[in-house]
C-alpha positions in Angstrom: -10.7 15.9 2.7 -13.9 15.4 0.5 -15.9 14.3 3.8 -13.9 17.1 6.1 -15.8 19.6 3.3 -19.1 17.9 3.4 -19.5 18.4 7.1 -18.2 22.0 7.1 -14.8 21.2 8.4 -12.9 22.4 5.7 -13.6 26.3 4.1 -14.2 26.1 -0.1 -11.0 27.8 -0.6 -9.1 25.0 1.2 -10.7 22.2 -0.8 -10.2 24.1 -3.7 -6.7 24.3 -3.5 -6.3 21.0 -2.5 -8.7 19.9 -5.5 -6.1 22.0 -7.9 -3.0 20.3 -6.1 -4.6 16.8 -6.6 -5.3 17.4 -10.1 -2.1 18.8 -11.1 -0.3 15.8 -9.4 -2.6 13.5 -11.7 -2.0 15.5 -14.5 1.9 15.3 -14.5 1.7 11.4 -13.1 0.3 10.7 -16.3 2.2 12.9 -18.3 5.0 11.8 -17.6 3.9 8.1 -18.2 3.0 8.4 -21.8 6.6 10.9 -22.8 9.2 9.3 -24.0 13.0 9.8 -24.4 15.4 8.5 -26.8 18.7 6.8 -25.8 20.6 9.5 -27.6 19.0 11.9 -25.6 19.2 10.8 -22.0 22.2 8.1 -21.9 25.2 11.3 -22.0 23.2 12.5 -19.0 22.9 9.2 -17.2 26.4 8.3 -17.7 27.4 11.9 -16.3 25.4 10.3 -13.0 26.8 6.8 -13.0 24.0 5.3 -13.9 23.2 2.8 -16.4 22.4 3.7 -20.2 19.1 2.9 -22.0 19.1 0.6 -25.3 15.6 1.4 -25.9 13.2 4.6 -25.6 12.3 5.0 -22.1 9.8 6.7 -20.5 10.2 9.2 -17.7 8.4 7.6 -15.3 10.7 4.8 -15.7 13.4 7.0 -15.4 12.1 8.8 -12.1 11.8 4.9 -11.0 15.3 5.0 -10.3 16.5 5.4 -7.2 19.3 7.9 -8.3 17.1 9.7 -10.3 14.8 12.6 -9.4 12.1 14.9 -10.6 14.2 17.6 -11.4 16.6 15.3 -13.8 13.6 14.3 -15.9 12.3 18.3 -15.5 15.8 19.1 -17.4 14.8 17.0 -20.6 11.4 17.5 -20.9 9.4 20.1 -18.1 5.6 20.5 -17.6 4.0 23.2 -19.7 1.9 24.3 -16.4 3.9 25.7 -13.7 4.1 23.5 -10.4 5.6 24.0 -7.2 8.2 21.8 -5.4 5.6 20.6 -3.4 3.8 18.9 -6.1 7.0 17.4 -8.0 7.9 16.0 -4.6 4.5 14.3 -4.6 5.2 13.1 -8.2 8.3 11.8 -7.6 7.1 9.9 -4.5 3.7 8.1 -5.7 6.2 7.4 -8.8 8.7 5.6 -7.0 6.6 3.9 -4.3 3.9 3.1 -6.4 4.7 -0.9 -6.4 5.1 -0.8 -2.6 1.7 1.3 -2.1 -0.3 -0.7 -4.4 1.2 -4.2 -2.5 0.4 -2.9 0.8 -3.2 -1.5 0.0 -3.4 -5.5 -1.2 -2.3 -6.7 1.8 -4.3 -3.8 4.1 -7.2 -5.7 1.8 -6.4 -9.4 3.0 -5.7 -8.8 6.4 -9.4 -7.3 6.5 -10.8 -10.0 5.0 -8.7 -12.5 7.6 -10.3 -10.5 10.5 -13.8 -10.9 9.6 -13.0 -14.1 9.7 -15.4 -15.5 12.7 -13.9 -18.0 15.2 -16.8 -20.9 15.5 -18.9 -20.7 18.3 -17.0 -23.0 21.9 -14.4 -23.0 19.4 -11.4 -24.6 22.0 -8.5 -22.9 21.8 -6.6 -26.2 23.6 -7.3 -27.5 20.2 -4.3 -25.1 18.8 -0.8 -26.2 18.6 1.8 -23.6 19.4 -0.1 -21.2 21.4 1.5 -20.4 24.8 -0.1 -20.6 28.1 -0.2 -16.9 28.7 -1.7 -16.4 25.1 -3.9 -19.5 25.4 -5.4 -17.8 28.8 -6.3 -15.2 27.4 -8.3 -16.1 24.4 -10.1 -18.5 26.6 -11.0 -15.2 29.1 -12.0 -13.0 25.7 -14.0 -15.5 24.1 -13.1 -13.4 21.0 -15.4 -14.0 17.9 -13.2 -13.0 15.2 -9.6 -13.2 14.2 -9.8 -9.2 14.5 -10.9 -9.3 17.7 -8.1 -12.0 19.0 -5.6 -9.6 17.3 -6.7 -7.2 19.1 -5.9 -8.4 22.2 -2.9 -7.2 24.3 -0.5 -10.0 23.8 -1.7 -11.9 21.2 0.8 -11.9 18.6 0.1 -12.0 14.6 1.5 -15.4 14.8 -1.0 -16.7 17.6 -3.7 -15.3 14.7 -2.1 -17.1 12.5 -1.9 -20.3 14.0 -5.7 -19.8 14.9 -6.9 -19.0 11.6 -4.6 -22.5 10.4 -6.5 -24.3 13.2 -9.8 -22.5 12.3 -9.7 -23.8 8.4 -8.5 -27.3 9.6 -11.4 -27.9 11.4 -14.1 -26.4 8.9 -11.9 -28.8 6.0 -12.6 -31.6 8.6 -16.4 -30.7 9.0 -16.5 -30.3 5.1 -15.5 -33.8 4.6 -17.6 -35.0 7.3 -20.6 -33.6 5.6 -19.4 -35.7 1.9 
């Protein structure tokens, strides 16, 4: 969005709003990671769900972590002094309970860039690879791809073919490495 303004693509009143939806979402996110509930005050309502009681004070965001749990159970005990729209809660409820798995694939989205950077040596031979079929094998040897990106990006080169390159890849420069000692 913040580029889509820049270049005129997107009117003030638009980013505005979104601006105001993005920092209300914020706001709430981290409300509702510092408040706090006692067991006496939340395990009646849990066990009226079927879920499991708390021992200890819990916060809502732990609460909202729970798959039968959603924003509007935790808006019953303790609701956000600005007014916000289903829209918003729905966004709260989702970055809370997908947090983990966003922050694990961002990580991974992060290695996987760093793996296709990874340049394949110059007359690298691609014989050289155990595993790779012919068909594959073919047609690294027409692309003369020079990184792992690249080979991935060929049509039928599979993730595992990159994978058994960038094995083959790091076995040889280990090899060279001790050459050099």
């Amino acid at each position: 969005m913040k580029k889509g303004f820049k270049i005129g693509l997107i009117g003030d009143n638009d980013y505005k709003k979104f601006e105001e939806k993005r920092s209300l979402i914020s706001e709430e996110l981290e409300r509702i990671g510092k408040t706090r509930l006692k067991p006496s005050v939340i395990n009646d309502a849990l066990a009226a769900i079927n879920a499991s009681p708390v021992s200890e004070d819990i916060s809502l965001e732990q609460l909202l972590k729970r798959p039968e749990i959603g924003y509007g159970f935790i808006k019953r005990f303790s609701p956000s002094e600005k007014a916000l729209t289903a829209d918003i809660e729905k966004q709260v409820e989702i970055q809370t309970k997908y947090s983990g798995y966003i922050t694990r694939q961002l990580e991974m989205a992060e290695k996987l860039k760093k793996i296709a950077a990874r340049k394949i040596p110059n007359g690298f031979d691609y014989t050289s690879v155990n595993g790779l079929s012919k068909e594959i094998l073919g047609k690294l040897q027409h692309v003369m791809p020079t990184d792992l990106g690249q080979a991935g990006r060929i049509p039928g080169v599979t993730p595992a073919a990159v994978s058994l390159l960038l094995i083959s890849i790091e076995k040889k420069r280990r090899h060279e490495d001790r050459k050099k000692i």
